[in-house]
C-alpha positions in Angstrom: 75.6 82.0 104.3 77.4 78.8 104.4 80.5 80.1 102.9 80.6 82.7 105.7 80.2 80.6 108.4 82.5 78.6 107.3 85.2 81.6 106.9 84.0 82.2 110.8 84.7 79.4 112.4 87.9 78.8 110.0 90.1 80.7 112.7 89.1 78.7 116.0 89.6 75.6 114.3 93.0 77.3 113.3 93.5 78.3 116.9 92.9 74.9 118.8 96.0 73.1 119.4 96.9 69.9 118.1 97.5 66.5 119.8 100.4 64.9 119.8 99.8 61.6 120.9 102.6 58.5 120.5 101.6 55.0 121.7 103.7 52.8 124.1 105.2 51.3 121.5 106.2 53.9 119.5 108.0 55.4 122.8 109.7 51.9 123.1 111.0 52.0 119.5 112.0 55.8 120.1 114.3 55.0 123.5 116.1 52.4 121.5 116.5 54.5 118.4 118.4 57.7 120.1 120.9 54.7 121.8 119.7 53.9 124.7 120.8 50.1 126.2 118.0 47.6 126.7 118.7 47.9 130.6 118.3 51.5 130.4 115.3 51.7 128.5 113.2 49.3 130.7 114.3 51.9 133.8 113.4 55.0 131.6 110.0 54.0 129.4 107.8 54.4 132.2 108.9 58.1 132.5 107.6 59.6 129.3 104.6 57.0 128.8 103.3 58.6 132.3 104.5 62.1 131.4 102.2 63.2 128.7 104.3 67.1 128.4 107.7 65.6 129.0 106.7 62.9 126.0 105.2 66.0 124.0 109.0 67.9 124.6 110.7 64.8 123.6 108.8 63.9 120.3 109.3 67.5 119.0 113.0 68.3 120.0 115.2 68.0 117.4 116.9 64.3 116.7 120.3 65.2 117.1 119.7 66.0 120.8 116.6 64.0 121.3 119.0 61.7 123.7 120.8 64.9 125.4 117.0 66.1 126.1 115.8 63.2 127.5 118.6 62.4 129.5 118.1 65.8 131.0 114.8 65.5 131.8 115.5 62.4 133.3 118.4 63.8 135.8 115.8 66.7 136.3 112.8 64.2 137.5 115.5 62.1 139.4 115.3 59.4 137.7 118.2 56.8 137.0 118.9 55.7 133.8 
């Protein structure tokens, strides 16, 4: 019975979605490593640290555009880097 249940509940647990969670400082480190300036990053860290989808979008795009997609999100939210 226990092996059964276990086989039941096996696709829910497959089904809920995972967190993706990044702490301030870990979104500091981030800005600075796709190139942004030290004034720019003080302007722009507040933006994904109080977005929690735009962080999610920027943790999981690829690292070669990381920068390009942030930037974008940026202009989009009208924000100034």
């Amino acid at each position: 019975m226990t092996v059964s249940n276990a086989f039941i509940k096996l696709p829910i647990e497959l089904l809920k979605p995972t967190r993706l969670v990044a702490n301030e400082l870990e979104v500091w480190i981030l800005l600075e490593e796709i190139g942004l300036g030290d004034d720019a990053i003080v302007e722009a860290y507040v933006y994904p640290v109080n977005n929690p989808k735009k962080l999610k979008a920027l943790l999981t795009s690829p690292e070669a555009r990381c920068k390009n997609v942030f930037k974008l999100m940026m202009q989009m939210s009208n924000t100034t880097m």
